[in-house]
C-alpha positions in Angstrom: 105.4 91.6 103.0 103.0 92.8 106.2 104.7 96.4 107.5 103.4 97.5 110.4 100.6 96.2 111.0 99.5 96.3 107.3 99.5 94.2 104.4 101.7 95.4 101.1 99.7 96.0 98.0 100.2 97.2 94.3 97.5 98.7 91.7 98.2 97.3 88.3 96.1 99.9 85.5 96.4 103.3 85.8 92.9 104.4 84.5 90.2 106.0 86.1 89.6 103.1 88.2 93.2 102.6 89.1 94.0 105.7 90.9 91.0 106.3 92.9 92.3 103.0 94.4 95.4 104.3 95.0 93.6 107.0 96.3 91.1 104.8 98.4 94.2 102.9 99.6 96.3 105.2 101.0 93.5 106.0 103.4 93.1 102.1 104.7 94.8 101.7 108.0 95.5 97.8 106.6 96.5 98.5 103.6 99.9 100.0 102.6 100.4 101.2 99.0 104.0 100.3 97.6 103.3 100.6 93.5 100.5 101.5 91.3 101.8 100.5 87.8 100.7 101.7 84.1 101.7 100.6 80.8 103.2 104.1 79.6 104.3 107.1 81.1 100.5 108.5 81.6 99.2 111.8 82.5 97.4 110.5 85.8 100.8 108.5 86.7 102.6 111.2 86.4 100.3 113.6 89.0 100.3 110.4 90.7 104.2 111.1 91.1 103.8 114.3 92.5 101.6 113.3 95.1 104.3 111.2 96.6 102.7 107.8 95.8 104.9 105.4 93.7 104.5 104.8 90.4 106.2 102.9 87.6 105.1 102.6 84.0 106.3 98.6 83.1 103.0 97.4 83.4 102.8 93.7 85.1 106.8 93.2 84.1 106.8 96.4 87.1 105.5 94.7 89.8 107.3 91.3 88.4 111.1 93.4 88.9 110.0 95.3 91.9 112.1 93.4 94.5 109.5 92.2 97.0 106.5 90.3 97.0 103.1 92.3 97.4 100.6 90.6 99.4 97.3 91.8 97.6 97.4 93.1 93.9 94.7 95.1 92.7 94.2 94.0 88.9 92.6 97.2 87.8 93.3 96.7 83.7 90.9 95.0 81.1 89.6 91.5 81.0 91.6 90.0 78.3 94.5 90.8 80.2 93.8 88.7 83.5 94.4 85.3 83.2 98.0 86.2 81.9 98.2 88.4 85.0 97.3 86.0 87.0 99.9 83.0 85.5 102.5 85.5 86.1 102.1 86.1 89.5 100.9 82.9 90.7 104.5 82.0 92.2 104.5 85.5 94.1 101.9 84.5 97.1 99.7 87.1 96.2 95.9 87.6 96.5 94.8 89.2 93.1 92.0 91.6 93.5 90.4 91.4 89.5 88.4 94.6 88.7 88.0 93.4 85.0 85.1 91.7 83.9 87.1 88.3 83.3 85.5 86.1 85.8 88.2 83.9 86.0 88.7 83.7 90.2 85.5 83.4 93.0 83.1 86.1 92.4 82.9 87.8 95.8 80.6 90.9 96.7 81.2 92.0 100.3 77.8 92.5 101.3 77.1 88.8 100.6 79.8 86.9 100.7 82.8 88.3 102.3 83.4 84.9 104.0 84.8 83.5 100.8 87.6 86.2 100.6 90.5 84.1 102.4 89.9 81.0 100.4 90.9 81.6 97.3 94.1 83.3 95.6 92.0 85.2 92.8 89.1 87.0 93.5 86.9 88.7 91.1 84.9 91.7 92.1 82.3 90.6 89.4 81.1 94.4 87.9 80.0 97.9 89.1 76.6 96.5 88.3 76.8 93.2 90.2 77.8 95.2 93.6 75.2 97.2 93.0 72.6 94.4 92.7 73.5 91.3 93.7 73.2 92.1 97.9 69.2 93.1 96.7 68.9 89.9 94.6 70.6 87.7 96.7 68.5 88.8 99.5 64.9 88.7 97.8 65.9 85.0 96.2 66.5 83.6 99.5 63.1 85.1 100.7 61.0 84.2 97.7 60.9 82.2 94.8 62.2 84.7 91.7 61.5 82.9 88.3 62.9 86.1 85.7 65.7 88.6 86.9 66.3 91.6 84.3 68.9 93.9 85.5 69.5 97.4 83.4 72.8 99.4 84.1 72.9 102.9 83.3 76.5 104.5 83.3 77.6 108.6 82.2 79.9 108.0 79.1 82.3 109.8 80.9 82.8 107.0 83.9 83.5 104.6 80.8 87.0 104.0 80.1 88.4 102.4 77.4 89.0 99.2 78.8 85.5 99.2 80.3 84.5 100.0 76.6 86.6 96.8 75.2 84.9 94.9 78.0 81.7 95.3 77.3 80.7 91.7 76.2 82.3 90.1 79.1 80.5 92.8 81.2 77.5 91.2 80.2 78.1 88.0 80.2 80.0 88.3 84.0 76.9 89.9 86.0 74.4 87.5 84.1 76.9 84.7 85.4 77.0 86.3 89.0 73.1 86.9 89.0 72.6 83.2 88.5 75.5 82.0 90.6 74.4 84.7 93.7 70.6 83.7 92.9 70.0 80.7 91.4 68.2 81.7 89.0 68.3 80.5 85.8 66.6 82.9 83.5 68.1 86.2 83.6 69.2 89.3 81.5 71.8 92.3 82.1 71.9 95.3 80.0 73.8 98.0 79.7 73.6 101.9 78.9 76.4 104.5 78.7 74.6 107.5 78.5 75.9 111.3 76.9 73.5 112.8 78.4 74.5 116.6 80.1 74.8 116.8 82.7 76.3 113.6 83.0 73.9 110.9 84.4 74.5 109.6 87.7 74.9 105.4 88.1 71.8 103.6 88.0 70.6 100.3 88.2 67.0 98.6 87.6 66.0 95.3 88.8 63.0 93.8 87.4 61.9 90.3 89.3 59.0 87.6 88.4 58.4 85.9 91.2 55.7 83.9 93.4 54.5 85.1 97.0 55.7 88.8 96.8 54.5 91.5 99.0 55.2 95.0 99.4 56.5 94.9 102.8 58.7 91.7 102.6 60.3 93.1 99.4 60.9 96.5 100.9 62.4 95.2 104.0 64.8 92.6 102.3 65.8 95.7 100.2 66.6 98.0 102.8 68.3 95.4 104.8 70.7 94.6 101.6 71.2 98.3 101.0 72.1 99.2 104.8 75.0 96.8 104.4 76.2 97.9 101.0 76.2 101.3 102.6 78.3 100.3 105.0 81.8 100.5 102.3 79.4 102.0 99.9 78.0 105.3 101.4 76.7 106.8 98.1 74.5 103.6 97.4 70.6 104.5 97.6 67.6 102.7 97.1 65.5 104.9 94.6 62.3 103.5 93.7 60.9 99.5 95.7 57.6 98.8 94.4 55.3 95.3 94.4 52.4 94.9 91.6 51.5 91.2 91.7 53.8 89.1 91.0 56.4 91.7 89.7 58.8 93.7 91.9 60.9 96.8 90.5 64.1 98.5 92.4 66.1 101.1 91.6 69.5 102.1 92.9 71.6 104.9 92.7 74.8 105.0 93.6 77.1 108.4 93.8 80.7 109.1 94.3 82.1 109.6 97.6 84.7 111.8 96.0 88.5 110.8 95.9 89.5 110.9 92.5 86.0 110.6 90.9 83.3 113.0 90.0 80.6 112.3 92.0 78.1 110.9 89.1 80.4 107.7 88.6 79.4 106.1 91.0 80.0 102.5 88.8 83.7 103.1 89.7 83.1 104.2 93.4 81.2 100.9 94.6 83.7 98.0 92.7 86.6 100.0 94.3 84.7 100.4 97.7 83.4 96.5 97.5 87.7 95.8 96.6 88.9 97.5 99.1 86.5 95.8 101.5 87.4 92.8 100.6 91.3 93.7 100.8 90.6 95.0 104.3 89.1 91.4 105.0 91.7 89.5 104.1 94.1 91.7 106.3 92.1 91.6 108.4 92.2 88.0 108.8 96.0 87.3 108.0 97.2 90.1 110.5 94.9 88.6 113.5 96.2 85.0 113.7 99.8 86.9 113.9 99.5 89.4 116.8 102.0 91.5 115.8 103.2 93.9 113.5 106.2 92.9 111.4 108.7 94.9 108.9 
């Protein structure tokens, strides 16, 4: 239900990832927060309570009872647990936002392919990893012809929840999928790090690239344009290291926590919830236009 001037959303997971969109939200001048929803009667729900926001703890059956129907719900939970999401609120009208590694709706990354957003009903925001990289890759493969893509994520232990930990697999599996899909290329490898390291390590990602025709200043000028536009929702991305040698190209990305309700190394959780809020504010964007008018 659009209120004034804003489209009516829910967070459903109540993890780290969960309530810095509820934090993220309640700062979007499109989005208006009605119910962030965990599965118990959590620690982080419960400050989440105190800071006015609204909370329940039913999990899916929350949003399911809550009287109204949400326009955009941010599926912020683990993979396994999507699809059932997604059969339940199929009748509700809503746009599901999937922060889970399922790849079950259109794989959408902001910087690339934000014109997708309004067409579909589920939308999956691929992985911290593929945000990170997939602007950069999609932008070199159009360029040049890209034969091998390896792409190495590096993530503090800390930023990895236990849903994130259970996911691990389908995190592979979904930015491999995305790489090709973004690309088209067909040979390609993710891998993925969770560091202990102390202090904790900030979010990287490597991008290793075979390719024909490569030079240093076509490379490096494709990067920076893909990394100006991630920065645009994303202001802790930075490029690190863009190098040529032959027929081999290596970038490196950082990416660091604008703050909210992170600490500023996870960065892995800062750009999926930047790039979903993005796209939220897209499709709000577009519904709210047509209208012309703000409605309660």
């Amino acid at each position: 239900m659009q209120t004034k001037g804003r489209l009516s959303v829910s967070v459903l997971g109540a993890g780290l990832i969960g309530m810095d969109l509820a934090t993220k939200i309640t700062r979007s001048d499109r989005l208006d927060l009605r119910l962030v929803a965990g599965r118990h009667d959590a620690p982080e729900l419960r400050r989440a309570a105190r800071r006015g926001l609204p909370v329940a703890t039913g999990g899916i059956r929350s949003l399911l009872d809550a009287g109204e129907d949400f326009d955009v719900v941010f599926d912020a939970t683990d993979a396994s647990c999507h699809a059932e999401h997604a059969e339940q609120l199929a009748g509700s009208g809503a746009m599901l936002v999937d922060l889970t590694p399922s790849r079950a709706g259109q794989m959408i990354v902001p910087a690339v392919n934000r014109a997708d957003i309004g067409s579909h009903r589920d939308i999956s925001m691929v992985t911290c990893g593929g945000q990170a990289c997939l602007p950069i890759l999609h932008a070199l493969s159009r360029v040049h012809a890209i034969d091998y893509i390896e792409v190495v994520t590096t993530a503090a232990t800390l930023s990895v929840g236990r849903a994130s930990r259970l996911n691990l697999d389908e995190y592979v599996r979904t930015t491999q999928d995305a790489i090709r899909w973004f690309t088209g290329v067909e040979h390609v490898k993710a891998l993925v790090n969770i560091s202990p390291a102390r202090p904790a390590a900030t979010f990287r990602v490597a991008m290793y690239l075979l390719g024909r025709d490569l030079t240093t200043e076509s490379v490096r000028s494709l990067v920076a344009k893909a990394a100006a536009e991630i920065r645009s929702y994303a202001r802790g991305f930075a490029v690190n290291v863009c190098t040529v040698d032959g027929s081999t190209a290596f970038v490196s990305v950082e990416v660091t926590s604008a703050g909210d309700r992170l600490p500023r190394y996870a960065g892995n959780l800062d750009i999926i919830n930047s790039a979903a809020i993005q796209a939220a504010e897209c499709y709000a964007a577009d519904r709210l236009a047509p209208a012309g008018r703000e409605t309660s």
